[in-house]
C-alpha positions in Angstrom: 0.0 0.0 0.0 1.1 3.6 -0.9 1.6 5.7 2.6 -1.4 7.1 3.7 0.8 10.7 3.7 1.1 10.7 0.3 -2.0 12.3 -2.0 -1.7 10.7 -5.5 -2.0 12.3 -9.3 -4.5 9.8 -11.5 -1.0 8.1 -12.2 0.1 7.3 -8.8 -3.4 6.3 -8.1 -3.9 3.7 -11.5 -0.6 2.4 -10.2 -1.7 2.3 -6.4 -4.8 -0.3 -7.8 -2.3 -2.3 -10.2 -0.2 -2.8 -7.3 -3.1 -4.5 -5.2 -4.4 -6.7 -7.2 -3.6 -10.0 -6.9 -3.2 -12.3 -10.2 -3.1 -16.1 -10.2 -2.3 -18.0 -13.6 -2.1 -21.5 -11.7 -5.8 -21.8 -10.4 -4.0 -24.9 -7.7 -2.1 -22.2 -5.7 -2.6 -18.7 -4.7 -0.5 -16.0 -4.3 -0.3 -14.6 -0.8 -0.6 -10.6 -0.8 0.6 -8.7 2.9 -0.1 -4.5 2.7 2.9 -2.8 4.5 1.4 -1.4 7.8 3.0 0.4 10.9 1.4 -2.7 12.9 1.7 -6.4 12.0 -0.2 -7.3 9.1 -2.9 -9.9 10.1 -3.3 -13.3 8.2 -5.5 -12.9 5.0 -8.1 -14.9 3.5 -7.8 -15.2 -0.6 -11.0 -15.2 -1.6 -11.6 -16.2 -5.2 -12.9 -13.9 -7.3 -13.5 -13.7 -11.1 -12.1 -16.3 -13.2 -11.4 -15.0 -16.4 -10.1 -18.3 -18.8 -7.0 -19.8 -16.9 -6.6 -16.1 -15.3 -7.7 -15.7 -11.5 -8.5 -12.4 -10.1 -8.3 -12.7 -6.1 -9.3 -9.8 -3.4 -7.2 -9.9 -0.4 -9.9 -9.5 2.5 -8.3 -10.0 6.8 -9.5 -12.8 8.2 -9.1 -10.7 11.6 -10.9 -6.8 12.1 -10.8 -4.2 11.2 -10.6 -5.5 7.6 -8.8 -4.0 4.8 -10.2 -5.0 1.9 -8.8 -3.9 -1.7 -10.6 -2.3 -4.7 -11.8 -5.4 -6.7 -13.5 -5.4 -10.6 -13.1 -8.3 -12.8 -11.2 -5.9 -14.8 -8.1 -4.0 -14.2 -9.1 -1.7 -16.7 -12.4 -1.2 -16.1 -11.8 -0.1 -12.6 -8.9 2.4 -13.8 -11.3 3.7 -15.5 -13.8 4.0 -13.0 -11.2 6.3 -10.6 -10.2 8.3 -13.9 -13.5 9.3 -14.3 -14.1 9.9 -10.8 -11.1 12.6 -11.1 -12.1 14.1 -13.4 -15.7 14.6 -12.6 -14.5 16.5 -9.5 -14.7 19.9 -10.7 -18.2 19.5 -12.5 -19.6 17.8 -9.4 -18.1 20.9 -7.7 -20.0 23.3 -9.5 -23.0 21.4 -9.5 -23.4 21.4 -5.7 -22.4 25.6 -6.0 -25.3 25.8 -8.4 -27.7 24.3 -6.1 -26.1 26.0 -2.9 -24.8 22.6 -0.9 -21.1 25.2 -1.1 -19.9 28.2 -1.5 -18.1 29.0 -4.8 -14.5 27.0 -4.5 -15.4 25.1 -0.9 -15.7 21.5 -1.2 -19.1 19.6 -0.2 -20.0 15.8 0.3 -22.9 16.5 -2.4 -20.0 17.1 -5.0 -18.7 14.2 -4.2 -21.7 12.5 -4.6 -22.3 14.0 -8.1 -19.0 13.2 -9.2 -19.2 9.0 -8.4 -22.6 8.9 -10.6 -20.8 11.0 -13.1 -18.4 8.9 -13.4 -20.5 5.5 -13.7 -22.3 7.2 -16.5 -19.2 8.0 -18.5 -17.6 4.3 -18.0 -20.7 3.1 -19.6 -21.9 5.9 -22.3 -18.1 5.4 -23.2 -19.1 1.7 -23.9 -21.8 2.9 -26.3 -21.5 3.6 -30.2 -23.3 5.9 -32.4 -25.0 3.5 -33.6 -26.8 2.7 -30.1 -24.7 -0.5 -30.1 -22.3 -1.0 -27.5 -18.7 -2.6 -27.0 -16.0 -3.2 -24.2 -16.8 -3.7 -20.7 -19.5 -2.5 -18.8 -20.6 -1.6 -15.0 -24.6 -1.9 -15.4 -26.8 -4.7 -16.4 -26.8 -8.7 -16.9 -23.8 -8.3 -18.9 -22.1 -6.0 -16.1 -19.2 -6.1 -13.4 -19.7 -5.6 -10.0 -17.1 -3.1 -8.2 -15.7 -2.3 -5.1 -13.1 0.4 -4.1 -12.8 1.4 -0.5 -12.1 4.4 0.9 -8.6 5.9 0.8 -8.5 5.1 -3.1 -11.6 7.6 -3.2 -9.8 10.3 -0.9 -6.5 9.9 -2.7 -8.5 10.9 -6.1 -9.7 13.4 -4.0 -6.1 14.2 -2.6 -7.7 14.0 1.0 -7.0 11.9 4.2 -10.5 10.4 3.9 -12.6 10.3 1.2 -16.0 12.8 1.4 -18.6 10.3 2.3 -17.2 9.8 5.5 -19.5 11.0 8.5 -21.6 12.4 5.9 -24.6 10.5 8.0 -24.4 8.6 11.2 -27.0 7.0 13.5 -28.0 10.3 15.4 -28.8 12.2 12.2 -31.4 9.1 11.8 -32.2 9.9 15.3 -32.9 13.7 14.6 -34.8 13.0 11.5 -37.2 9.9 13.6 -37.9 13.5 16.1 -38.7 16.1 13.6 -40.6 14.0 10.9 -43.1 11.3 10.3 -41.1 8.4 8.7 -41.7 4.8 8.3 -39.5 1.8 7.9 -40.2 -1.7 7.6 -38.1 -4.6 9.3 -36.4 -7.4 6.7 -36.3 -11.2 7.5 -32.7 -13.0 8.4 -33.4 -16.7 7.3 -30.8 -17.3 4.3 -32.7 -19.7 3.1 -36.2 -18.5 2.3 -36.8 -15.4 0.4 -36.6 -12.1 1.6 -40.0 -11.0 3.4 -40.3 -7.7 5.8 -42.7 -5.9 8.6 -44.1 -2.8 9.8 -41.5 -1.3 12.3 -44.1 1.8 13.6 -46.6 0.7 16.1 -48.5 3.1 16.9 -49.8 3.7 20.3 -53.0 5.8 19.9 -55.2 7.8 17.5 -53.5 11.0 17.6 -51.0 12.1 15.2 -47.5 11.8 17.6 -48.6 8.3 18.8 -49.0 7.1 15.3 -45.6 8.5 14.7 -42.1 6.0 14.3 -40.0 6.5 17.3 -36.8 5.9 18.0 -37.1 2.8 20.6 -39.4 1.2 17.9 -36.3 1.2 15.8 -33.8 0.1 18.3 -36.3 -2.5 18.8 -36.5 -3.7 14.9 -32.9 -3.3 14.8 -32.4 -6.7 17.7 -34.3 -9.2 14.8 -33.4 -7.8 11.9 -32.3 -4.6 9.6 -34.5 -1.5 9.5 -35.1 -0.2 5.8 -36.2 3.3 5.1 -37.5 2.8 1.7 -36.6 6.0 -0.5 -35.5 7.9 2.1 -34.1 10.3 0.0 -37.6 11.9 -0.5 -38.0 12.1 3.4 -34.8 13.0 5.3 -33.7 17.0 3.6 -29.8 15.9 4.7 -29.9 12.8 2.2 -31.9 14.3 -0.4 -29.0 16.3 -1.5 -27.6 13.2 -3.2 -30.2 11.7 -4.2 -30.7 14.7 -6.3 -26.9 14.7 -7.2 -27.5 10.9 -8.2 -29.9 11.8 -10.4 -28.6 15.3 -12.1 -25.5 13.4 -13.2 -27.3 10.1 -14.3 -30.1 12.4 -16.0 -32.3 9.3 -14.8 -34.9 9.0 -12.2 -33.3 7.2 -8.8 -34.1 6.5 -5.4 -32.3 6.0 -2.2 -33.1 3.6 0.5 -31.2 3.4 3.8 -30.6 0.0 5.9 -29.6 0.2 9.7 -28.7 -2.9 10.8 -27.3 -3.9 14.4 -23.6 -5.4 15.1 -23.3 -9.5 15.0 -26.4 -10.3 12.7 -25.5 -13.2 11.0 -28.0 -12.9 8.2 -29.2 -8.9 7.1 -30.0 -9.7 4.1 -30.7 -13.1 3.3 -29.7 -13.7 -0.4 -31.6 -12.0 -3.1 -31.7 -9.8 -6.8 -32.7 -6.4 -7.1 -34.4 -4.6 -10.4 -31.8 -2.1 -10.5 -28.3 -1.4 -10.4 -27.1 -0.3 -7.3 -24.7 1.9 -5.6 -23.8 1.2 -2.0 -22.2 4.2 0.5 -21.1 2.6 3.5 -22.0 5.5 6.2 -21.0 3.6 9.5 -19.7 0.7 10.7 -19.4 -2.5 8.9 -21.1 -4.6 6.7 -20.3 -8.1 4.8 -21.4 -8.5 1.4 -21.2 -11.7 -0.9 -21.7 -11.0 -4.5 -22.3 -13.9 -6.5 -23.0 -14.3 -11.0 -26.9 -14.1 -12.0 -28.6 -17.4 -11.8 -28.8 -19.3 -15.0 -32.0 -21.3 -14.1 -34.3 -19.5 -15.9 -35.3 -22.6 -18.6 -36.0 -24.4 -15.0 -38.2 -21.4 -13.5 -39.2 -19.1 -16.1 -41.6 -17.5 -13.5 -39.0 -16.5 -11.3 -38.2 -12.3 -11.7 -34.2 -12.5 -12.8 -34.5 -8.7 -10.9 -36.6 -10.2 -8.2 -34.9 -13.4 -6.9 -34.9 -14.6 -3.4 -37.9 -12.0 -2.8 -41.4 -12.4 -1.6 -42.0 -16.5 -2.4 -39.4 -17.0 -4.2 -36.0 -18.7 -2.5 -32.7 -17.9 -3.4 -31.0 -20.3 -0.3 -27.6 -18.9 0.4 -26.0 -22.9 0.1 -27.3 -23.2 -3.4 -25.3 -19.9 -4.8 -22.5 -21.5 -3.0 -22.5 -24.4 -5.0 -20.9 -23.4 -7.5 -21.2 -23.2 -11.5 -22.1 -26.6 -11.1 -24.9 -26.1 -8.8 -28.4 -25.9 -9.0 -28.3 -22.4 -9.8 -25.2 -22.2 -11.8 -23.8 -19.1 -10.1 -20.1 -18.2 -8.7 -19.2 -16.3 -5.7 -18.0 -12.7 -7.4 -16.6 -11.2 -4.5 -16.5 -11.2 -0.9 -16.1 -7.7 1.0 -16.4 -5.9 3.8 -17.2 -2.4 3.5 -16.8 0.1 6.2 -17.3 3.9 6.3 -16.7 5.5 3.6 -16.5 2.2 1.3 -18.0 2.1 -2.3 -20.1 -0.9 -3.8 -21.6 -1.3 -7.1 -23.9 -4.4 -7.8 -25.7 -4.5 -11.4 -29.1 -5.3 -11.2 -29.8 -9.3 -11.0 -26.7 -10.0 -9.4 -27.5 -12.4 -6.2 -26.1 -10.6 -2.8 -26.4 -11.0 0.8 -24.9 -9.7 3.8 -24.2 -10.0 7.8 -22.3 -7.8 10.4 -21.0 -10.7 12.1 -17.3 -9.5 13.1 -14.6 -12.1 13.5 -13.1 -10.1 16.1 -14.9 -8.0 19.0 -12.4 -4.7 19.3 -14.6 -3.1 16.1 -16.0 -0.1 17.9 -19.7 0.6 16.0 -23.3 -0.3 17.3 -25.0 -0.4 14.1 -24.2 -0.9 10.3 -25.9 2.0 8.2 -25.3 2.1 4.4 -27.3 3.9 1.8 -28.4 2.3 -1.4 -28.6 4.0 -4.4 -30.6 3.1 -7.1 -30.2 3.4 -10.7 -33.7 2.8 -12.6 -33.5 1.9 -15.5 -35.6 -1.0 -15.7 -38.4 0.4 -13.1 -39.2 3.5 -15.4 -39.6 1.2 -18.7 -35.9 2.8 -20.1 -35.0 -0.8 -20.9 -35.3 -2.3 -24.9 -37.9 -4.9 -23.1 -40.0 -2.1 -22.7 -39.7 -0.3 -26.3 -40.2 -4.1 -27.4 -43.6 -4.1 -25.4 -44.4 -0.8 -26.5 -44.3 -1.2 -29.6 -45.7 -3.9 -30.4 -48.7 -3.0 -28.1 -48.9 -0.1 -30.1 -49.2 -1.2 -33.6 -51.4 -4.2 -32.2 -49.3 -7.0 -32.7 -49.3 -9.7 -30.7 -45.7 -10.5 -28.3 -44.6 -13.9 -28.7 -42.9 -13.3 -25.0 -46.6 -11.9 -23.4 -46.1 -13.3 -20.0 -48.9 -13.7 -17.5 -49.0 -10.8 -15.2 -48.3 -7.0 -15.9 -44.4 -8.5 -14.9 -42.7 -8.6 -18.3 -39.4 -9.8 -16.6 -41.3 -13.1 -16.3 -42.3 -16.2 -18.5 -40.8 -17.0 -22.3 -38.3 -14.2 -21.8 -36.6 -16.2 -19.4 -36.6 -18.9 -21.7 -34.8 -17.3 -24.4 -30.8 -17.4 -25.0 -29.3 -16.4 -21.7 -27.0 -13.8 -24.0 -30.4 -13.0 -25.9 -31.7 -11.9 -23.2 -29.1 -10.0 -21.3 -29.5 -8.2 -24.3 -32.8 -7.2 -24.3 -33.0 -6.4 -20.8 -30.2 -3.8 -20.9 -31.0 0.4 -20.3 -30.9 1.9 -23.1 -28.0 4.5 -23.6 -27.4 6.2 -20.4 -27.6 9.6 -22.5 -31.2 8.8 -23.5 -33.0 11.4 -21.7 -30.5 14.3 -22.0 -31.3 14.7 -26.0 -34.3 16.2 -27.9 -35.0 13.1 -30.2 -36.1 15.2 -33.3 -32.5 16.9 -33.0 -30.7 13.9 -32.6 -32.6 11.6 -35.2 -29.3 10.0 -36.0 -29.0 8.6 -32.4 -32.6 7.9 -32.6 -32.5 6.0 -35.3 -29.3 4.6 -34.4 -31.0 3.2 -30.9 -33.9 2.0 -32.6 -31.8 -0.4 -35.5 -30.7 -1.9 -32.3 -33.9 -2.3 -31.0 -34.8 -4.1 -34.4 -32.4 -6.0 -34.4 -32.9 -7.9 -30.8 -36.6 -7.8 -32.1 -35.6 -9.8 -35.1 -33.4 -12.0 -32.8 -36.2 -12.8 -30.7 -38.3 -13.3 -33.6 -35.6 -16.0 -34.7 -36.1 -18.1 -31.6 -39.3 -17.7 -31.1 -40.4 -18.7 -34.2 -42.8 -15.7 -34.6 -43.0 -12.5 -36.7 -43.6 -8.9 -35.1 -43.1 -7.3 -38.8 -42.3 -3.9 -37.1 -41.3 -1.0 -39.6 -37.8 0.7 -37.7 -40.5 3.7 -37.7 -42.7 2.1 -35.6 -39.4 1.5 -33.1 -38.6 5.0 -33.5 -42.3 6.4 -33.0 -42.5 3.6 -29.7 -38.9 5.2 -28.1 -39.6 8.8 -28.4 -43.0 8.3 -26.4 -40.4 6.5 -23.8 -38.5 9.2 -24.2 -41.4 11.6 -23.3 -42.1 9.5 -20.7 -39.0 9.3 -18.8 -37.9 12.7 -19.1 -41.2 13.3 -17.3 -40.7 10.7 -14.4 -37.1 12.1 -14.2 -39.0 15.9 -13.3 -41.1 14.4 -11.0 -38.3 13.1 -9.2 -35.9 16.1 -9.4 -38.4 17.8 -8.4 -39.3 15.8 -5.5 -35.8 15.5 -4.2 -35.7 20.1 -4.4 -38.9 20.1 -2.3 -37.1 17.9 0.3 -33.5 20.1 0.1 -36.0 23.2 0.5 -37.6 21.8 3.2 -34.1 21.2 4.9 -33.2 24.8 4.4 -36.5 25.9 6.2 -36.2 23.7 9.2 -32.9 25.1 9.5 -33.6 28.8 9.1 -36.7 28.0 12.0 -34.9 26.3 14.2 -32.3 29.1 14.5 -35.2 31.4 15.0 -37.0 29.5 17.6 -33.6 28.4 19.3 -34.5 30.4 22.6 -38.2 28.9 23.1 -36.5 25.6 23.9 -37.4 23.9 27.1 -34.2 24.1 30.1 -34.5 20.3 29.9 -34.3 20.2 26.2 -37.1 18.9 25.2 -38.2 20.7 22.1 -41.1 22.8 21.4 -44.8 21.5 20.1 -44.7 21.5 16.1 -46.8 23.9 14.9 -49.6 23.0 12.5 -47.8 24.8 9.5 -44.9 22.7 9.9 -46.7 19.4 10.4 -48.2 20.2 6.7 -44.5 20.2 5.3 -44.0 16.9 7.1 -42.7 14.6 4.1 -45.8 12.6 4.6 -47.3 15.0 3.0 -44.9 16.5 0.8 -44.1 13.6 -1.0 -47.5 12.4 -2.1 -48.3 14.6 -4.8 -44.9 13.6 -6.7 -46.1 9.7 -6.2 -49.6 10.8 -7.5 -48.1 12.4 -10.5 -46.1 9.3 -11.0 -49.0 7.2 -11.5 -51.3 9.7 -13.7 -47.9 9.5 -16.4 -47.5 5.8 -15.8 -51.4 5.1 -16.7 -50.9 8.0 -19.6 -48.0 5.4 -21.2 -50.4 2.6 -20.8 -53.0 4.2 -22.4 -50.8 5.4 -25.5 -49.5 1.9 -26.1 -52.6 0.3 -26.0 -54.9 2.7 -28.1 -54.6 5.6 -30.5 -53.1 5.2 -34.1 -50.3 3.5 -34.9 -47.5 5.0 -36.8 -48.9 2.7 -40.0 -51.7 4.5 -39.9 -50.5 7.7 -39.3 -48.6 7.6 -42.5 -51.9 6.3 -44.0 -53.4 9.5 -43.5 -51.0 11.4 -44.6 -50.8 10.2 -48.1 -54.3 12.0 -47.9 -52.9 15.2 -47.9 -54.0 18.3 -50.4 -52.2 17.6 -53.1 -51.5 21.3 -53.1 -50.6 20.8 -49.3 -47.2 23.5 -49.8 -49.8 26.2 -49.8 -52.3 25.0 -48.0 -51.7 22.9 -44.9 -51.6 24.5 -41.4 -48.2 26.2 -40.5 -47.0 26.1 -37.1 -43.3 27.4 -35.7 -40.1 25.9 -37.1 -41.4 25.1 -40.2 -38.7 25.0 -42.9 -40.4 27.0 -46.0 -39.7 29.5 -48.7 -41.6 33.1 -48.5 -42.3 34.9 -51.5 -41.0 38.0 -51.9 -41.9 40.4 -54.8 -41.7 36.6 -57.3 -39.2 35.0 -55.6 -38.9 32.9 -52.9 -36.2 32.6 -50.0 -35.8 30.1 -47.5 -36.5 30.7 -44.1 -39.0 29.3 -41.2 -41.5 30.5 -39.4 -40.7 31.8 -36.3 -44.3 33.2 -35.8 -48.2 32.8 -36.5 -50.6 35.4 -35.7 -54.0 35.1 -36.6 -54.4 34.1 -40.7 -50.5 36.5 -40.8 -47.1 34.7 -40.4 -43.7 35.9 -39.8 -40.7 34.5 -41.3 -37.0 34.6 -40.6 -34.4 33.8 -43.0 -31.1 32.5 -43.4 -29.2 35.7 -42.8 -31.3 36.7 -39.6 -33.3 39.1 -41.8 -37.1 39.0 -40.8 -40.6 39.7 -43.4 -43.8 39.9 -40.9 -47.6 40.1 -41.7 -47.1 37.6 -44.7 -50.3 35.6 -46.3 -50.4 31.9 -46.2 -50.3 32.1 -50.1 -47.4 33.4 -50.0 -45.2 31.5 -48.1 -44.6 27.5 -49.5 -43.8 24.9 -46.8 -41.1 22.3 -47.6 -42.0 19.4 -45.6 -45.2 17.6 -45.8 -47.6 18.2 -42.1 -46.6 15.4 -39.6 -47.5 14.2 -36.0 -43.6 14.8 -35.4 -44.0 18.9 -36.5 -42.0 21.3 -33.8 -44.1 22.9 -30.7 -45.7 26.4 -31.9 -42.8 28.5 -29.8 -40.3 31.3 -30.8 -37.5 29.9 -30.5 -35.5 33.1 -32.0 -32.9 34.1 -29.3 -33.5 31.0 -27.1 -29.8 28.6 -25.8 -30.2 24.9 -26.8 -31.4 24.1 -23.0 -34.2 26.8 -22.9 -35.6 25.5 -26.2 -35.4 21.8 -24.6 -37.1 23.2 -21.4 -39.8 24.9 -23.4 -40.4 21.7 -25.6 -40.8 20.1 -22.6 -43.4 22.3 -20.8 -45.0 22.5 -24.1 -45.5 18.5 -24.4 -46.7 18.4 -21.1 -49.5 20.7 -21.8 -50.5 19.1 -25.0 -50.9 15.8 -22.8 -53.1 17.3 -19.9 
C-alpha cells in the first residue's frame, strides 16, 4: 500500500490499484498478498474472485478486524477507469453542488462528491456505447455487467484528501434527529438465508393521535435486535440525504431513489440472499457490513416464472447454500466477491446479481453499534428505459401480438426467461445512459441509431421464437420517443421531488435558528406547529407519487390505443395535393416566402391570426405575410416542432420549453 501521507495524481493512483491486485495464472495455488502497515499485518483470507479463462483475479480481505479490503472489478481496466472518471468529474460535481447551494463557490461539499461517483458510472458506460446505439467493451450496469468495489482511501487519494467525502456524511443520530422532527416509516427485513426475503411494519402506533402514530426511536432500536431496519426511498424524506439523491440523479439524467438500511452489530443474516431490479450503488456511512456477491442465476429454462430482478424476494427462495454451489450447482452461479465495506467504502452491484450480507465481526475490538449504508438506485428497468419495454411498446402499439406476453403486468417473467441467456441479457439492458439528455427530433441519427438496435434484438427474438412482429424501424422510433417523453417526465417528477425535500431542509434550519430560545431548560423541544406538520414529508411527497402514476397510466394508455404510426402515414398520403400552400403552418417550419416573385428560405418563427412571420437565413425578418405566399417544404406530420419562438432562445431553454410544451398538449 502507498503511505497514507502521500496524495496521489491519476498516475500514482492507477498504479496504487495495479499494485493490489492480486493475479493467479495456476488456479492450484494462490499468491499470498501482505499491505505494508506500521502494525503487523494480520493473516489474510484469498477469496476467489472472477475467473477469467486460466486467469484468477483474487481480493485480499483480513481474516481478523478491522478489515482491509482492496478495490476489486473483474477488470483491471475497467476499474482504472472507473477512478479516472471519478477525477475528473470533480470539478463538475463541484460546480454542481455551487449551483444548487450545498457550497460556496471554491469550498468542497460531500454533495459534490456524490455527483461526481454517478458521473463517473455514467461515463464508464456511455463510453461503452457507439453511435449506432450498439455497445462494445466492458461495462458496469446490467446482466452483462461487473460488480465493483473500491474502498475508501482510493476515493480520498483521487480526491487528494485523508479520507474520502462520504465519511461522516450521515451517522446513526442524524437518523435519530430525523425519527424526532418528521413522520417516517420503515419496515423490518427477515434473516433466514434460506427462504426469500419478506419484511414488517416497524411503527406501532400507540393511539389515534398524530404523535402516537408516529415512528420512534425505541421502535427502531427494537426492529434493529431481529433484523435490519429499511427506510424505503429515504431520499424523498430526510432534507440531509436528499441532496444526493438529487446529485445521483442530475448526473445520471435518470430518475433514482435511495433507501437506507440500519442494521445492528453480530447479525449473521441482514439480508438473506436476493436480486434487485436495478443497479445499485452502496455508500457505506457507519460501521461495517459483509457482502457476498455472486453471477446471475442461469436457471431460468427451469423457472421461467422466477423475476431475474426479483430473486430470493417475496415467495421466491434464493437459499444462500445453493449460490454456494458453484457453477455446477443448482443455480449455476459463482461467488463474485467477498467484502467488507466500512465507512466511507463504495459498492456497485448490477441489477440481478444475487447478494447478501451480515455484520457478524470475527473479532470483537470493532468499535460501531450499528451498520448504516445507503443504497442507491439506478432505474433503469423500473421506469420502462429498458429495450424490453420499447419491445412491449411497440408492439402494443401497432397491435401486434408478443410472442414473449407473460402472464401478469411483470414482463421480466415467463418465455423471456426462456430465451438465450446472452439473448436476453440483451434485451433487458437500459438503453444509452444519455437517452433522456437529448431532444430526439435533434438527434434523429442517435434515434434512429437506438432503434436499429432495438430491431435487431426484435428480429433476434423473432428467430427463436419462431414468430413474426413485422415492425417497420418507424414504428421503433415512434414507440422510443414516447419512452422518451415518458421518462424525461418521471425524471421531473423526481428532481423535483428531491428540491422540495432540500427546501424543506433549508427551512427547518432557518426556524430552528429562530425558535432556538423557546426551547425547554430540559431540552425537550417545542410543540410543532400545524404549519410545519403540513410540510412533514408525509405530505410533501405524495403529490410527486400521484403524478407518478397519472404518467405511468398515460404510457399505458398510448401503447394500448390511439393510431399506430402505419396508420399515421396512411393518412398522410391523404394530404391536399396542393398541401405547400395549404396545410396548417405552425413554428419551425422549414419554407420558402415569397418576396416580390421569388422565394427565400427561411422558417417560421411566428403565427398570428391568418398573418405569419418568417425569418431567414441571414437573420433578416418579413412579418404580416399571407399563407399564399409562403410555400412549406416538408409535408404536415404528428412529429412537427411545438408552436414557440424559438429566436434568441440557448439549446437548453428551447429543450425546457419543448418540454413544458408536451406536457400541456398531454393534460
Amino acid at each position: 500500500m502507498i503511505p497514507s501521507n502521500i496524495f496521489a495524481s491519476k498516475g500514482a493512483v492507477i498504479s496504487a490499484l495495479a499494485a493490489i491486485l492480486l493475479l493467479s495464472f495456476n488456479e492450484n495455488s494462490a499468491v499470498a498478498f501482505t499491505p505494508t502497515s506500521t502494525s503487523s499485518a494480520p493473516s489474510l483470507r484469498i477469496t476467489p474472485i472472477v475467473k477469467l479463462s486460466n486467469v484468477k483475479l483474487y481480493s485480499a480481505v483480513e481474516d481478523t478486524t478491522p478489515i482491509q479490503s482492496e478495490p476489486v472489478s473483474p477488470s483491471m481496466s475497467l476499474l482504472e477507469h472507473f477512478i479516472t472518471e471519478y477525477q475528473q468529474s470533480l470539478e463538475e460535481g463541484s460546480k454542481w453542488a455551487t449551483e444548487f447551494g450545498f457550497a460556496e463557490e471554491g469550498e468542497d461539499a460531500p454533495e459534490s462528491a456524490f455527483y461526481a461517483i454517478f458521473r463517473a458510472i455514467r461515463q464508464v458506460d456511455a463510453k461503452t456505447n457507439n453511435a449506432d446505439g450498439s455497445s462494445s467493451g466492458e461495462k458496469l450496469m446490467g446482466l452483462r455487467g461487473c460488480p465493483m468495489y473500491v474502498p475508501n482511501y482510493i476515493l480520498a487519494r483521487a480526491e487528494q484528501k485523508h479520507q474520502n467525502a462520504f465519511c461522516d456524511f450521515f451517522h446513526f443520530p442524524h437518523l435519530a434527529k430525523a425519527l424526532e422532527e418528521d413522520f417516517l416509516d420503515a419496515q423490518r427485513g427477515s434473516t433466514n438465508n434460506r427462504k426469500g426475503w419478506q419484511v414488517a411494519a416497524v411503527s406501532q402506533p400507540t393511539g389515534s393521535s398524530f404523535n402516537d402514530a408516529r415512528m420512534t426511536l425505541p421502535q427502531v432500536n427494537a426492529a434493529l435486535e431481529a433484523g435490519t431496519v429499511i427506510f424505503n426511498n429515504i431520499g424523498a424524506h430526510i432534507p440531509r440525504l436528499a441532496g444526493p439523491t438529487l446529485a445521483s440523479t442530475d448526473a445520471l439524467s435518470l430518475p433514482g431513489a435511495l433507501n437506507m438500511y440500519v442494521t445492528a452489530k453480530g447479525m449473521r443474516t441482514s439480508a438473506p440472499p436476493h436480486t434487485d431490479r436495478q443497479d445499485v450503488l452502496v455508500v457505506q456511512m457507519e460501521g461495517a457490513k459483509r457482502w457476498r456477491v455472486f453471477t446471475p442465476p442461469t436457471d431460468g429454462d427451469v423457472k421461467p416464472n422466477a423475476d431475474p430482478f426479483a430473486r430470493g424476494k417475496g415467495e421466491d427462495s434464493l437459499p444462500l447454500h445453493t449460490l454456494l454451489e458453484g457453477s455446477e450447482g443448482r443455480l449455476g452461479s459463482e461467488l463474485l466477491m467477498d467484502v467488507v465495506t466500512r465507512e466511507g467504502d463504495v459498492l456497485y452491484i448490477p441489477a440481478g446479481f444475487p447478494h447478501t450480507t451480515d455484520t457478524v465481526e470475527e473479532s470483537n475490538d470493532v468499535d460501531y453499534d450499528t451498520s448504516i449504508h445507503l443504497t442507491f438506485n439506478i432505474d433503469t428497468h423500473v421506469w420502462d428505459l429498458d429495450y424490453l419495454a420499447a419491445r412491449s411498446a411497440a408492439l402494443q402499439r401497432n397491435k401486434v401480438n408478443d410472442a414473449l406476453s407473460p402472464q401478469s403486468e411483470n414482463r421480466y417473467v415467463g418465455k423471456v426467461n426462456q430465451l438465450p441467456q446472452n439473448l436476453r441479457s440483451q434485451l433487458v439492458d437500459a438503453l444509452p445512459l444519455e437517452f433522456l439528455d437529448i431532444i430526439p427530433s435533434e438527434n434523429t441519427d442517435f434515434m434512429n441509431g437506438v432503434a436499429k438496435q432495438l430491431a435487431t434484438k426484435c428480429n433476434l427474438v423473432d428467430e427463436a421464437t419462431g414468430q413474426s412482429a413485422e415492425l417497420s424501424e418507424a414504428s421503433y422510433v415512434e414507440a422510443l420517443e414516447r419512452i422518451h417523453s415518458y421518462g424525461s417526465d418521471i425524471l421531473d417528477v423526481h428532481r423535483d421531488m428531491y428540491l422540495a425535500a432540500v427546501e424543506e431542509g433549508r427551512l427547518r434550519k432557518a426556524e430552528d435558528a429562530m425558535t432556538a430560545h423557546l426551547k425547554k431548560d430540559d431540552g425537550e423541544e417545542v410543540t410543532m406547529s400545524n404549519e410545519r406538520m403540513q410540510r412533514l414529508s408525509l405530505f410533501r411527497v405524495r403529490p410527486f407519487f400521484e403524478q407518478i402514476e397519472s404518467l405511468k397510466k398515460d404510457l399505458y394508455s398510448w401503447c394500448v390505443s390511439g393510431e399506430s404510426i402505419a396508420q399515421e402515414s396512411a393518412a398522410s398520403s391523404q394530404l391536399d395535393p396542393n398541401w405547400q400552400f395549404t396545410a396548417a403552418l405552425k413554428v419551425g417550419d422549414e419554407v420558402e416566402a415569397d418576396l416580390g416573385g421569388a422565394f427565400f428560405a427561411g422558417k417560421i418563427a411566428q403565427v398570428t391570426g391568418n398573418t405569419y412571420n418568417v425569418v431567414f437565413f441571414d437573420g433578416d425578418r418579413e412579418n404580416g405575410l399571407e399563407r399564399d405566399q409562403i410555400k412549406l417544404l416538408n409535408p404536415p406530420s404528428a412529429a412537427d416542432e411545438d408552436e414557440f419562438d424559438t429566436t434568441g432562445m440557448t439549446p437548453k431553454e428551447i429543450k425546457r420549453t419543448r418540454k413544458k410544451m408536451e406536457k400541456k398538449k398531454r393534460k
